[in-house]
C-alpha positions as CSV (number, residue, x, y, z in Angstrom):
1,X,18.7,60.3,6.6
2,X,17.7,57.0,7.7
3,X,16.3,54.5,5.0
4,X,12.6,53.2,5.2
5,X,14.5,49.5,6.0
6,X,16.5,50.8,9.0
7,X,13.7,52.9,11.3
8,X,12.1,49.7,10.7
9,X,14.1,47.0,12.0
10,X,15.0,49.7,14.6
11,X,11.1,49.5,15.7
12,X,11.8,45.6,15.6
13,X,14.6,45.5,17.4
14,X,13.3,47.5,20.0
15,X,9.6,45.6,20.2
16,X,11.7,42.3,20.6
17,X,13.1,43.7,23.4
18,X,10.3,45.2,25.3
19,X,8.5,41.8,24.4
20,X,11.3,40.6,26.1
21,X,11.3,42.6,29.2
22,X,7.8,42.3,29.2
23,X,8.0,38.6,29.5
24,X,10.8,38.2,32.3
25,X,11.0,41.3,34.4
26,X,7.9,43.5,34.0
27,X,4.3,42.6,33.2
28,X,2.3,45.3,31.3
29,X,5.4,47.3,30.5
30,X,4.3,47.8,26.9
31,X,0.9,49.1,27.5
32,X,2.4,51.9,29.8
33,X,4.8,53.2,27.0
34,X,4.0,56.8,26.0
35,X,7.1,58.0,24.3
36,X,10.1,55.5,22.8
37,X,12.8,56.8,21.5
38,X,15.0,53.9,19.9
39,X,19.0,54.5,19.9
40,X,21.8,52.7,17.8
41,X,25.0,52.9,17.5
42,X,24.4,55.2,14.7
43,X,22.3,57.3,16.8
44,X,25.1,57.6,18.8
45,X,27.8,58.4,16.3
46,X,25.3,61.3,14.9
47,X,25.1,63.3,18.4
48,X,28.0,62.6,20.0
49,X,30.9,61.8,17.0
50,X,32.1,58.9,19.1
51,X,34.2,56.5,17.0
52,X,32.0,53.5,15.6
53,X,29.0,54.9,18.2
54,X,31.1,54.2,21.1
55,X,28.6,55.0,24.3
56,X,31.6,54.8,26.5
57,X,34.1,57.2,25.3
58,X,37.5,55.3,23.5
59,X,38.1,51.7,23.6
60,X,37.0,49.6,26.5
61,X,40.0,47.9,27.2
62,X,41.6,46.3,30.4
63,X,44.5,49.2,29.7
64,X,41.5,51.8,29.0
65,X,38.6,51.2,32.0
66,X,37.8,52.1,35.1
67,X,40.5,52.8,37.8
68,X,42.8,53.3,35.0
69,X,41.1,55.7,32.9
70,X,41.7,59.8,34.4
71,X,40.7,61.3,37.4
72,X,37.9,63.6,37.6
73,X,39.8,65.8,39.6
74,X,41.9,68.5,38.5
75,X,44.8,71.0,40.0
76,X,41.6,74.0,39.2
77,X,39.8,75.0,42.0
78,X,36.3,73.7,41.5
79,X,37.1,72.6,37.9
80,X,36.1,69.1,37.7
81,X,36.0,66.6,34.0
82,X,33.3,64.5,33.4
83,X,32.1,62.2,30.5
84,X,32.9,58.6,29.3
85,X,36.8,59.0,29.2
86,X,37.6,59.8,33.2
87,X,36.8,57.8,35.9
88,X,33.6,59.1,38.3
89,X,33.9,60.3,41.5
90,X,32.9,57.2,43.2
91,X,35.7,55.3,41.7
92,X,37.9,58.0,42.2
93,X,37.8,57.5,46.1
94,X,38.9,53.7,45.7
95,X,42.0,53.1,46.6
């Protein structure tokens, strides 16, 4: 369970950035908030497992990005892998 302390400075941390928002990009933004759901790392680490709340899969590395990370294609008929550790389509019809 969450501690008093960190839901919050969650609810901080995520009113300093709609303040934020607010202030450079979009007027009135705070007034037309019906639902807010605030994620952290944590959050992340609790629904998905991902190592130290990773939201893109294993380490983002030059060795472990983009082009370089595995196709979404496989040799399965209409089988295709999706998800934070294979590249997406798009990137898969770079050269």
């Amino acid at each position: 369970m969450e501690s008093a302390w960190y839901r919050k400075e969650k609810e901080r941390m995520a009113e300093v950035l709609i303040r934020k928002a607010e202030r450079i990009l979009l007027p009135g933004l705070s007034s037309a908030i019906e639902v807010k759901e605030i994620g952290t790392p944590l959050t992340n680490v609790r629904y998905t497992g991902h190592h130290r709340g990773a939201i893109y899969g294993w380490d983002q590395t030059v060795n472990n990005s983009g082009s370089v990370r595995v196709g979404h294609r496989t040799p399965i008929k209409n089988l295709y892998l999706a998800g934070a550790w294979c590249r997406s389509p798009v990137t898969d019809t770079v050269p």
